[in-house]
N, C-alpha and C positions, 0 to 999 in steps of 0.2 A: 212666784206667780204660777205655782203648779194646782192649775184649775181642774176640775171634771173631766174626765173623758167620756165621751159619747159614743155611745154603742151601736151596732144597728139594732140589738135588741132595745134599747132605748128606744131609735127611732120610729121602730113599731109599737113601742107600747104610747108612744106622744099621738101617733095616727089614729091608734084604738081609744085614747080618750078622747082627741079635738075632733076625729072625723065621725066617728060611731059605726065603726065601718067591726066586725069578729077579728078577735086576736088573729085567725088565720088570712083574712083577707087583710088585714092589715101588714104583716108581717109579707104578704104574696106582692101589693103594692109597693112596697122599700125596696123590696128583691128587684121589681121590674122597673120602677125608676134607677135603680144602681145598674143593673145590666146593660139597660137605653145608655147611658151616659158613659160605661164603661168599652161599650162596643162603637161609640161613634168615636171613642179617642182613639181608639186598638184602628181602626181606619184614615186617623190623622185629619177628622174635622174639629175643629173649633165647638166647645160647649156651652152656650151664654145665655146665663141664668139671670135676667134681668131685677135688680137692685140687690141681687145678689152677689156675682163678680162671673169669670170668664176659667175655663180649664181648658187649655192647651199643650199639644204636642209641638215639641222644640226636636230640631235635630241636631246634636253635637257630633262635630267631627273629632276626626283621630287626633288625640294628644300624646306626646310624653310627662307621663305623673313620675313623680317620685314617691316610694315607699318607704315610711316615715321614719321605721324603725332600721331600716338597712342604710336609709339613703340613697339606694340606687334607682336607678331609672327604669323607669316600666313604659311599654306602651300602654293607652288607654283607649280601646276599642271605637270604633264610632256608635253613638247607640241614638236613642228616643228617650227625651224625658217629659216627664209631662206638670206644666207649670198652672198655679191657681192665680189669677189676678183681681183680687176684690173690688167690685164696685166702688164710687166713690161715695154710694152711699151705706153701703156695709161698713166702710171707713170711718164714717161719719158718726155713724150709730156706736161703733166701737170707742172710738175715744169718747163721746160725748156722754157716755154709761155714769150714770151716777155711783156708781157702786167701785166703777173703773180696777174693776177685774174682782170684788168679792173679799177675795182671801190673802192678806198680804203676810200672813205669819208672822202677826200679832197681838 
C-alpha cells in the first residue's frame, strides 16, 4: 500500500495550476497556511479543518519505557504530541474510493 508522497513542492505546484495564482505566490501561500497551522499548535490550540479532520496537541506525562535492545528501563520525559483526527467525512471518502488505494502491487 506504498502510495505517493506529497510534497510541499507538490502542494504549490496543485495551487499554481487550480488556483492561477505565480509559482511564487503560490508557493508564498502553502508557506503561510503551513505556518498559521503550525504556530497555533506550537500554542496548544486546537486546528479544525472542516470535512477535513482536527490536529491537536496531547500532553503525555512521564513514563517508564523500556529500551528494546537492552531491556532496561528508561524514564520517558513528559512531552507534547501532536495528534490528526480525520473527519468523518475524510473517512468516508477514503474507504469509499473506487480505486481503494491505486496501487496494490500487482
Amino acid at each position: 500500500m506504498a502510495g505517493k508522497t506529497v510534497t510541499r513542492a507538490d502542494l504549490c505546484e496543485a495551487v499554481y495550476q487550480k488556483v492561477g495564482l505565480s509559482r511564487t505566490e503560490s508557493a508564498a501561500l502553502v508557506e503561510l497556511v503551513l505556518k498559521e497551522i503550525t504556530d497555533c499548535l506550537e500554542r496548544g490550540e486546537t486546528v479544525k479543518l472542516s470535512s477535513f479532520g482536527s490536529f491537536l496537541v496531547r500532553k503525555k506525562g512521564q513514563r517508564i519505557g523500556r529500551n528494546p535492545k537492552t531491556g532496561k528501563e528508561v524514564p520517558i520525559s513528559p512531552r507534547r504530541v501532536m495528534v490528526f483526527k480525520p473527519s468523518a467525512i475524510l473517512k468516508q471518502r477514503i474507504n469509499s474510493d473506487p480505486d481503494g488505494g491505486k496501487e496494490s502491487g500487482k
